[in-house]
N, C-alpha and C positions, 0 to 999 in steps of 0.2 A: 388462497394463495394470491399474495401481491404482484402485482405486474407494474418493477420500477422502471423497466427496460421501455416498456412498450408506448409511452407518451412519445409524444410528434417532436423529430429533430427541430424545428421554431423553438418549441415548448423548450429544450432540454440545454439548447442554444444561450439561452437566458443568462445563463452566469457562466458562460464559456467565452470569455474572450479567448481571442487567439494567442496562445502561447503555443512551445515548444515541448516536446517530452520532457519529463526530467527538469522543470520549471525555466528552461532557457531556451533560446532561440537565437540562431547563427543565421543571417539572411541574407543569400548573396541572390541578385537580380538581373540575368544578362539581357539588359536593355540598354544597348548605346555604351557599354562599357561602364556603366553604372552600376555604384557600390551603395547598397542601404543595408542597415544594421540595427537589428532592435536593440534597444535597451534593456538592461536585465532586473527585475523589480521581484521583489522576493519577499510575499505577504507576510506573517506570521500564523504558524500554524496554530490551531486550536489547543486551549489549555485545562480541559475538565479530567484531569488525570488524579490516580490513588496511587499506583506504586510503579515499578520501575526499572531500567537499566540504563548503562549507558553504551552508546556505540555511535561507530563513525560511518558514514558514508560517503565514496566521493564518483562524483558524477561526470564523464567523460560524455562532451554532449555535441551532435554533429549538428548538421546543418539543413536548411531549405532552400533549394534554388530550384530555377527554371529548370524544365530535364523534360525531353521527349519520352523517356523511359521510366515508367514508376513502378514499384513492389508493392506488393499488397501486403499488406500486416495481416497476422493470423488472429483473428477475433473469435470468440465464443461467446455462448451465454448459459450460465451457471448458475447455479440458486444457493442462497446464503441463507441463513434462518438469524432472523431478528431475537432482538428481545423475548417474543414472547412464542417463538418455535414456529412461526410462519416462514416459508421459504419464500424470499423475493427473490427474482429472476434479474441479474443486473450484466452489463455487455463488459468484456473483459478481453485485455491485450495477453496474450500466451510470450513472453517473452527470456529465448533461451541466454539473452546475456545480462543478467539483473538477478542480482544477489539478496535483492528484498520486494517482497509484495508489498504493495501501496493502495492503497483505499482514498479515494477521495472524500473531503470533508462532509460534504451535501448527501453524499451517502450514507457514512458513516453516522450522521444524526437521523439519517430516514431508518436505519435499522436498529439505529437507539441501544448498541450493546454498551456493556461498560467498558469506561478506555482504559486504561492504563497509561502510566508517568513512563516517558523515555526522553533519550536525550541525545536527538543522532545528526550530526553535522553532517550537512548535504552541502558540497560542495562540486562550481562548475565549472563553464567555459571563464578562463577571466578569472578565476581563483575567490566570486561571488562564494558567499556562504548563506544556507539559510538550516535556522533549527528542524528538526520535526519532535513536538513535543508529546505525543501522543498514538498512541495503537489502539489494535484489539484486537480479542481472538475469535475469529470466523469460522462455523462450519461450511464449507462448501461442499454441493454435490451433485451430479445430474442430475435429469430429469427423472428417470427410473429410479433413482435411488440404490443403483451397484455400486456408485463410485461415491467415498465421505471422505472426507479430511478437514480436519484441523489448518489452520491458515493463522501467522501471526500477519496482519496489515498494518502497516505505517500507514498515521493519517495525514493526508497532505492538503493543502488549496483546491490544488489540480495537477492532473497527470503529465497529459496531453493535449494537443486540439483535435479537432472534430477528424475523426477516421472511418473512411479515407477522407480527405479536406472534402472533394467534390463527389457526388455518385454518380455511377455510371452504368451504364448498360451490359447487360448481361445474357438478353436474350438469343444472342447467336451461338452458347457453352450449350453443350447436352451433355449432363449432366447423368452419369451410371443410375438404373433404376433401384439399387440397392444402397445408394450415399445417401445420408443425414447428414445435412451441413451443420456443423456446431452454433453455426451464425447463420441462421439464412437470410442474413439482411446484411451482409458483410458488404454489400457493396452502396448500402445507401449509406451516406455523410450522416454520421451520429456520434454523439460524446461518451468516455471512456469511463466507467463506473471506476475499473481496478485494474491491476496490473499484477499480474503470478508471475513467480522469478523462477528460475534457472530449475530449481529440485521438482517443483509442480509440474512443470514444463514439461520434463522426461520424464518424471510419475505418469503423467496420464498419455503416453504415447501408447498405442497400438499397433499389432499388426496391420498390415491395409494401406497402401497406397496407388493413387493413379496421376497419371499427365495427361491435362487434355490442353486445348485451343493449338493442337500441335507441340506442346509439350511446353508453352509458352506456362500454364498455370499448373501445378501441384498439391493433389487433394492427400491430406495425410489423417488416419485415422487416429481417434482420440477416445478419450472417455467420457467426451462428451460430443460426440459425433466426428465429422470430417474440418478440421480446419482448412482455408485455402492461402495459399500463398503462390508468389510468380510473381514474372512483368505482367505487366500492366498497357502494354506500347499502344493497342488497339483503342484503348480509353485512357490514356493519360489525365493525370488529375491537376500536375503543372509543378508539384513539390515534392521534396525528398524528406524524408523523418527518417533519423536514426538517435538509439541512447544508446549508454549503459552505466550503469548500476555496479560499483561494487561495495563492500563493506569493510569498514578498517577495522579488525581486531582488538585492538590496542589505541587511545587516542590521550590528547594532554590530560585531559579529564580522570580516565585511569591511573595515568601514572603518578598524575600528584595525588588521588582517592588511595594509591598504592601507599606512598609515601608518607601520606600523612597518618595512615595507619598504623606503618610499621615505628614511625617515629612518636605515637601518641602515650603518654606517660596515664596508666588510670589510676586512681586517687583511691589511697586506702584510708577506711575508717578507721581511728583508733580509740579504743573503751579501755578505759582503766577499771582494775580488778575492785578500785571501791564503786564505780560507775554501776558495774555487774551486781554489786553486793547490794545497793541502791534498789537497783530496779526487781531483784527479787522480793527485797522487801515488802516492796510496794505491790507487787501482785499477792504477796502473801496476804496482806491485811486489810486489803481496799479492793472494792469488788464494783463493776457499774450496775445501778438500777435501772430501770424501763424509763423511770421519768429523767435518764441520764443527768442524775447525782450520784455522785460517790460517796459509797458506805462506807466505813472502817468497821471492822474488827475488835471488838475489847478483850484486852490483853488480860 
C-alpha cells in the first residue's frame, strides 16, 4: 500500500503555491485600512482525454482576510486504488456545498487511472473562466474496507492552499477514548489531494457526535472516522477559506450540440437498379484468389 499522503508538508509544499479554493482568491487585509487583491490566473488543465461529456460549473468564491476567529475544515484521509489496484491513502476536503468532486492533477498522474474527455466551464469571482478538460473514475474507501464507492473527479491544477494555512496546537483537546479521527493530522498545515461534493458528504455521515474545548470544536462521525470542525479562536491561523461549487445543467455548448443536431440533414445514398444489376454480376462471376487477383468465371 502507497502512502501518497504521508511525505513532509516542505516536500508537498513544492508545487502549491498559494491560491484560493476553487482556483481564486479574494484578499482583503486589515492593515491601516489597506486593500490588496490577488490576481486571478487560471492554468490550463490537463488534456490526456478518450471520451466525454459536457457540463458547466460555476464557482461562487469568498475570501481571505485577517479574523481573530477561524473554522477548521473537515479533512479525511481515504484510499483510492490506482491503476494497478493499490490503495494510496491521499488527504481530502469533505465539502457539503460543491456539486463535483475534484482531483488534483499531480495526483491524478501519481495514480495513473485513465482520464476521460469533459468539458466543464468553471467559472469565478470576476466572471474569470477556466476549462477543466479531464476526469476519472475513482474507487474510494476506508481503511477497513466497509465503506466503497465509485467517485467521478474532475481534474484540476489545484484545489486549494495548504489546510489549515498554519498548524497549530492541539495538546490542550482530550479527546474521547473511543474517537478515530478521520485526519489525525487535521491540524498540521498540509496540501489537499481531493475534494468530495455534496452526495459523498452525507453518504458517509454516521451516527456519533461530540463538542469539546467547551463546545468551541465538533467531532462528527463518518465512514471514515471522526471529522472535526469548529472555531478555531484559541489557535488562530490568521485566514478565512470559503467556496462553492455548483453545476450548470444545460450550457452554450449543449444548446447549440442540441441544435445542430436537430437541424442536421443526413445524406442518403442512392444506387440505381442497373448499379444493383452490375454489382451482382460481378460477384457472380469474379471471385478473389489468395495471391488477391481476380478470377472470372467461363461462361
Amino acid at each position: 500500500m502507497q502512502n501518497f499522503e504521508s511525505s513532509q508538508p516542505d516536500t508537498r509544499r513544492q508545487d502549491d503555491v498559494i491560491e484560493p479554493i476553487c482556483f481564486q482568491n479574494s484578499s482583503i487585509k486589515n492593515n491601516q485600512n489597506k486593500t490588496d487583491r490577488n490576481s486571478f490566473d487560471f492554468p490550463s488543465a490537463q488534456n490526456n482525454i478518450v471520451q466525454g461529456q459536457v457540463s458547466g460549473v460555476n464557482m461562487s468564491i469568498s475570501a481571505s482576510q485577517k479574523h481573530k476567529n477561524d473554522i477548521i475544515l473537515s479533512t479525511c484521509i481515504i484510499y483510492v486504488e490506482n491503476s494497478v489496484g493499490e490503495k494510496v491513502s491521499l488527504r481530502v476536503l469533505a465539502d457539503s456545498g460543491s456539486q463535483v468532486s475534484l482531483l488534483r492533477s499531480s495526483t491524478a498522474d501519481f495514480l495513473n487511472l485513465r482520464k476521460l474527455k469533459t468539458d466543464m466551464s468553471v467559472s469565478g469571482l470576476g466572471g474569470s473562466n477556466v476549462n477543466i478538460k479531464s476526469k476519472i473514475k475513482g474507487v474510494i474507501s476506508n481503511g477497513s474496507g466497509s465503506y466503497k464507492r465509485v467517485v467521478d473527479f474532475h481534474v484540476v491544477p489545484k484545489i486549494t492552499n495548504m489546510i489549515p494555512v498554519n498548524s497549530f496546537d492541539i495538546s490542550h483537546i482530550v479527546f474521547p477514548s473511543n474517537v478515530h479521527l478521520a485526519d489525525p493530522t487535521f491540524n498540521t498545515s498540509n496540501s489537499i489531494d481531493a475534494l468530495l461534493s455534496a452526495d459523498i458528504f452525507f453518504d458517509i455521515l454516521k451516527d456519533g457526535k461530540y463538542k469539546l474545548d467547551n463546545g468551541n470544536l465538533i467531532l462528527q462521525n463518518t465512514e471514515f472516522g471522526y471529522i472535526i470542525s469548529g472555531n478555531t479562536s484559541r489557535f488562530s491561523s490568521g485566514s478565512l477559506h470559503c467556496g462553492l461549487i455548483t453545476k450548470d445543467f444545460e450550457t452554450l455548448n449543449d444548446t447549440l450540440k442540441s441544435f445542430w443536431e436537430i437541424e442536421e440533414i443526413v445524406p442518403t445514398k442512392f444506387v440505381s437498379d442497373e448499379l444493383k444489376k452490375c454489382d451482382e454480376h460481378f460477384l457472380k462471376l469474379w471471385r478473389g484468389t489468395l495471391t488477391e487477383v481476380f478470377a472470372s468465371r467461363c461462361p
